[in-house]
N, C-alpha and C positions, 0 to 999 in steps of 0.2 A: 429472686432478683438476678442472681448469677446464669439461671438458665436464660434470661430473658436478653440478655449481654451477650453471652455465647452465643444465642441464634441470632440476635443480627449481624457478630462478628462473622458467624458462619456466611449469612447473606451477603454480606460485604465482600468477604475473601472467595466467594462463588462469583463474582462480576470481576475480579480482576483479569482472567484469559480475555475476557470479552473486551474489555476496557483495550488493553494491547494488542490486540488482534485489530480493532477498530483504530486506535493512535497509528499503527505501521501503516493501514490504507490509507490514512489523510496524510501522510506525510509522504508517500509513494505517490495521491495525486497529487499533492501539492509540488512537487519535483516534475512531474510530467507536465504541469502548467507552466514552471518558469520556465522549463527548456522544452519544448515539443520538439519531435522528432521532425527532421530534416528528409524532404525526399532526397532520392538522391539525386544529382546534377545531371544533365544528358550527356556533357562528356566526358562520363566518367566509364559510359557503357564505351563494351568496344564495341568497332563499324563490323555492320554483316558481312560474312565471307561469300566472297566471289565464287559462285559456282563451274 
């Protein structure tokens, strides 16, 4: 009975990298959905140099 506890403990604490690894990217996209990135403005470039 003890061994049978230990290996699903075992399989359970093998999914945890995977688990956080997976939480960081949905919260990474989730952040990139509420705020997308902004092109930038046109006048922000500077004007071409006169030759």
């Amino acid at each position: 009975m003890a061994s049978v506890l230990l290996f699903a403990l075992k399989g359970l604490l093998d999914q945890v990298p995977d688990v956080i690894d997976s939480a960081g990217r949905a919260r990474d996209s989730w952040q990139r959905f509420k705020r997308p990135e902004q092109p930038p403005r046109a006048d922000d470039e500077e004007p071409p140099m006169a030759a």
